[in-house]
C-alpha positions in Angstrom: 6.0 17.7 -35.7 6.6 20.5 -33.5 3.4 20.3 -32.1 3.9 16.9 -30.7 7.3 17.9 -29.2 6.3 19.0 -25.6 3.7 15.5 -25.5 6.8 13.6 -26.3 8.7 15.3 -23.6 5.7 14.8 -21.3 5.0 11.0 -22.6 9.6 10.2 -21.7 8.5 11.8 -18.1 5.5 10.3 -17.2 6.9 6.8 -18.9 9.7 6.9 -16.8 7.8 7.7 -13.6 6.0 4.9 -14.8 8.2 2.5 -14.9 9.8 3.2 -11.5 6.1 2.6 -10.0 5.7 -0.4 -12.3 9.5 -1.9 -11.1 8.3 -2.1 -7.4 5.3 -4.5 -8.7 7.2 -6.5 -11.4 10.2 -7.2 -9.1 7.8 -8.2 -6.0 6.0 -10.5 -8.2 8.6 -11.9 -10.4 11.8 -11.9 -7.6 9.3 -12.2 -4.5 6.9 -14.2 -5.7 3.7 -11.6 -4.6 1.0 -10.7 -6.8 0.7 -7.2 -4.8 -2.5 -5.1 -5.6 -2.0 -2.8 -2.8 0.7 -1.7 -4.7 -0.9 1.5 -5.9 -2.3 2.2 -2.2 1.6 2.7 -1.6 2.1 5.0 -4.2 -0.8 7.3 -2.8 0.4 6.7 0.8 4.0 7.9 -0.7 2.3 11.0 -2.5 -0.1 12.1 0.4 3.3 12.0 3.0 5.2 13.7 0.0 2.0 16.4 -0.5 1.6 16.9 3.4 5.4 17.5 4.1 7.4 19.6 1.8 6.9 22.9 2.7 8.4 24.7 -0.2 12.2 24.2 0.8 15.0 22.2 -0.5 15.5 20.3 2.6 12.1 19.5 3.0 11.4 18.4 -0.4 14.5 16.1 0.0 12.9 15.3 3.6 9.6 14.3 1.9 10.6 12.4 -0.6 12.6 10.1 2.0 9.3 9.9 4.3 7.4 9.2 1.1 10.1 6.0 0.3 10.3 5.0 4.0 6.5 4.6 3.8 6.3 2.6 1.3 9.2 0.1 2.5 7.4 -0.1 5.5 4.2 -0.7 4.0 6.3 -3.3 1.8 7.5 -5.0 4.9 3.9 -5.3 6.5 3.2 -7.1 3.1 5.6 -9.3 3.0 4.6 -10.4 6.8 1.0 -10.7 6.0 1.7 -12.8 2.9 4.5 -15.3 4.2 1.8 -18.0 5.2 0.2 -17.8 1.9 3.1 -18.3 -0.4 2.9 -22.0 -0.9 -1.4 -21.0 -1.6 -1.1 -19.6 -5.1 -1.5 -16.0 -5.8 -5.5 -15.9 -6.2 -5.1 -15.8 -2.4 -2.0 -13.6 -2.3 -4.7 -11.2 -4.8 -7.5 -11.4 -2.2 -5.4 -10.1 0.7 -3.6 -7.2 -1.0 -6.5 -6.6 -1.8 -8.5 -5.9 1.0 -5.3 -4.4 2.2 -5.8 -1.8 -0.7 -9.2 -1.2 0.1 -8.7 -0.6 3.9 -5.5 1.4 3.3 -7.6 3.5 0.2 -10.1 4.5 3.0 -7.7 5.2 5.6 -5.9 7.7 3.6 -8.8 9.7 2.5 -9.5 10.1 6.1 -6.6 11.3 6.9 -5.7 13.7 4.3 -9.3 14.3 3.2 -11.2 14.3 -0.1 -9.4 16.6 -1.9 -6.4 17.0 -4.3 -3.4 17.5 -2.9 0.2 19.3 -4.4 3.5 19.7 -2.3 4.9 23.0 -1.9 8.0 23.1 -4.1 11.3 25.8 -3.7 10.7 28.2 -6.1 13.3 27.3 -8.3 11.1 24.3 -9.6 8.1 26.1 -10.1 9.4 28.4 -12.4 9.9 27.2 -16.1 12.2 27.2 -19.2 12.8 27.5 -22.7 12.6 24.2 -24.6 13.2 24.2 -28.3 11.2 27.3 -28.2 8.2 26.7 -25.9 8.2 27.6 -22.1 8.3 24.1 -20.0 8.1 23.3 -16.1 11.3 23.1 -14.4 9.6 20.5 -12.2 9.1 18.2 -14.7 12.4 18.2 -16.0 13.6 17.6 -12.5 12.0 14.7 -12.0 12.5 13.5 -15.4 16.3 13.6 -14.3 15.6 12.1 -10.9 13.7 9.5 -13.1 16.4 8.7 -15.2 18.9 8.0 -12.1 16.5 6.0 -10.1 16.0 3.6 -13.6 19.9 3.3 -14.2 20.7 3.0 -10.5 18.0 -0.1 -10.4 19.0 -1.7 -13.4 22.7 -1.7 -12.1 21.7 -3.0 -8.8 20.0 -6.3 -10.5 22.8 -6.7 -13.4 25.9 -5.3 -11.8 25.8 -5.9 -8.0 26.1 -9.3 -5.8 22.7 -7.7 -4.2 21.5 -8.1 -7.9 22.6 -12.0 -8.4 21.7 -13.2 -5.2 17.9 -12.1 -5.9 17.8 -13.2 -9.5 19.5 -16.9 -7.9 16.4 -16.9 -6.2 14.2 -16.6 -8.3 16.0 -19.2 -10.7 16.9 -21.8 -7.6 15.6 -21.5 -4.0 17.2 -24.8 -2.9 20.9 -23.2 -3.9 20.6 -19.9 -2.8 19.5 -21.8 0.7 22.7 -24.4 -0.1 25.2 -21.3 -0.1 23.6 -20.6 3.6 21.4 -17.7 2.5 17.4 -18.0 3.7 15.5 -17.1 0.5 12.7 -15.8 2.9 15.0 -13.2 3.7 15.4 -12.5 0.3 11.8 -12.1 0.0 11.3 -9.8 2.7 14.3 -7.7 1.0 12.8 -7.6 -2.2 9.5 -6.2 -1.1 10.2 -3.7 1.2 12.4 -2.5 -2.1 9.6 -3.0 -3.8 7.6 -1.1 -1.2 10.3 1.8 -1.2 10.2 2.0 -4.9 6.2 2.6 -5.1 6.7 5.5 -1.9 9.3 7.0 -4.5 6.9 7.0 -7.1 4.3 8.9 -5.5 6.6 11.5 -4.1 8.0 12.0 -7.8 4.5 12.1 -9.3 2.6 14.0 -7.0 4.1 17.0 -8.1 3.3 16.7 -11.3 -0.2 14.8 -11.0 -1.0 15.7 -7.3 -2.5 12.7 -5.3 -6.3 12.1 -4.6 -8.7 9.5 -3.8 -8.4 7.7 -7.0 -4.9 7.6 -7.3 -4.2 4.5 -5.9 -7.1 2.5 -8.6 -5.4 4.5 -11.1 -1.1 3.6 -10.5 -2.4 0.3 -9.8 -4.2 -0.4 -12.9 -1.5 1.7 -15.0 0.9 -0.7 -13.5 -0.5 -3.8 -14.2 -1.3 -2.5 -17.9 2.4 -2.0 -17.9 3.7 -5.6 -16.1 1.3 -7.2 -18.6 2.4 -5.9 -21.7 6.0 -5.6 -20.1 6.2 -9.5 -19.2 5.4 -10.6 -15.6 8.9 -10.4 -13.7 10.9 -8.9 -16.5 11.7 -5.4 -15.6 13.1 -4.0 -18.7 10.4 -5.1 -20.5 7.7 -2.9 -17.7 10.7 -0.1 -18.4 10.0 -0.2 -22.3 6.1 -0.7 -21.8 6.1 2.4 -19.5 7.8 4.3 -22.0 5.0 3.5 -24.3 2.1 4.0 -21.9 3.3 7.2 -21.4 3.9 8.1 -24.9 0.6 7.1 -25.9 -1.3 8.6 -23.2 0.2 12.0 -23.8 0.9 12.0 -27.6 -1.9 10.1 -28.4 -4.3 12.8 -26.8 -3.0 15.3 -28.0 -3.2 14.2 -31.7 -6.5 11.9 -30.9 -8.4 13.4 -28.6 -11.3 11.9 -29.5 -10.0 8.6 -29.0 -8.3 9.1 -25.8 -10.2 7.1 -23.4 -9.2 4.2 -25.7 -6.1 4.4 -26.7 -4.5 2.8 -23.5 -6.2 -0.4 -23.5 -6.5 -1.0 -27.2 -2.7 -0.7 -27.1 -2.3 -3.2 -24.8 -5.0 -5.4 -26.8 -2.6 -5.0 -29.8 0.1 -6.2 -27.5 -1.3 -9.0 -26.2 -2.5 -10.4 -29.5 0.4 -10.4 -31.2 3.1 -10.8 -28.5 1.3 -13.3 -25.9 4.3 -14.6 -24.7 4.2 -11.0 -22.4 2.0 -12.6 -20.0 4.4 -15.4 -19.0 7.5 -12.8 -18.9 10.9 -14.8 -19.7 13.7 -13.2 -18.2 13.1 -12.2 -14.2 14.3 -9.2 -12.9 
């Protein structure tokens, strides 16, 4: 068992890096109403400004990783403008356009930043590494496993615990009452997807370090994510929380214990899921 220790740790990390990337997806198509697949081009956009700007200091990593979210809102809030006229169209036409938008925005950041890999320069501090239970372990990835764990609790008490919070799940529940109380819901749309937008920035400025950011980065957050919404239930974001905790679980134990197996094990454990718990794929509770 002690072999699978530092996996585990790695699986909690990555899950929960998972899930903050999966969030910004779930809660723009379950509180927005988006089907977003340029979702992952804004986690690479966030990881590229991340990778470009920290330049091994504290106050530029903390600079950086604001770009990075700033980014992504943005790129959230050009979204949600492209997509108002298509909201009453279904989302197979709501797919096509982020769509193209991921495929234009893929190509535009390979230009910029080139073909290559790319890692941020941290403060030497993170960079160095510790004992864990007896075996040496990045301080980086502790770090963001702790910056991880604040951004999940600080969204979940934003939705459950805040008027911020209601007002968005009212929406989703009843348009017509959340206009009746003098509140536009388009507004609340807009809201909800440059958060959205902010939260997939945040991811890639948290995973970069760890993962680094490259031309198929964006492909691979994007499919990872929708693995997770699926199996997660479309809108429900404690249930993409608890699936990205097992994504990342299985992608790290499993390949350590199963290497063989390890271009499979993802998908046939979201096979397993959908097979015996369909009901994922219509969600239940939003946000």
């Amino acid at each position: 068992m002690d072999a699978y220790l530092i996996p585990a740790v790695d699986g909690v990390a990555y899950g929960l890096l998972l899930a903050i990337a999966a969030a910004g997806l779930t809660v723009a198509f379950g509180a927005g109403g988006v089907l977003n697949l340029a979702h992952g081009t804004l986690i690479a956009a966030g990881g590229y400004i991340a990778a470009a700007t920290t330049g091994g200091t504290w106050g530029s990593l903390a600079l950086a990783t604001g770009y990075a979210t700033l980014v992504g809102a943005a790129g959230g809030g050009v979204l949600a403008a492209a997509t108002a006229a298509l909201r009453g169209r279904g989302h197979l036409d709501q797919a096509l356009l982020t769509f193209g938008v991921a495929l234009i925005g893929a190509d535009l950041l390979t230009t910029v930043f080139g073909p290559d890999t790319l890692r941020p320069h941290l403060p030497a501090m993170l960079e160095a590494t510790v004992q864990v239970a007896g075996h040496r372990y990045p301080v980086d990835r502790l770090a963001v496993l702790g910056v991880a764990v604040l951004v999940v609790a600080a969204g979940y008490v934003v939705l459950h615990r805040t008027r911020t919070g209601r007002l968005i799940r009212a929406t989703v529940d009843d348009r017509a009452m959340v206009a009746g109380i003098g509140v536009d819901p388009r507004l609340v749309d807009v809201a909800v997807l440059i958060a959205a937008g902010a939260l997939a920035g945040l991811a890639g400025a948290l995973t970069t370090p760890i993962l680094g950011v490259g031309p198929g980065t964006a492909d691979t957050a994007l499919l990872l994510s929708l693995i997770i919404v699926v199996c997660g239930g479309l809108g429900s974001v404690p249930g993409a929380c608890a699936a990205a905790l097992a994504v990342g679980l299985v992608q790290t134990v499993g390949v350590t214990g199963f290497p063989e197996f390890a271009p499979y094990l993802l998908i046939g454990a979201m096979a397993v899921v959908l097979l015996f718990r369909p009901a994922s794929l219509s969600g239940g509770a939003q946000a």
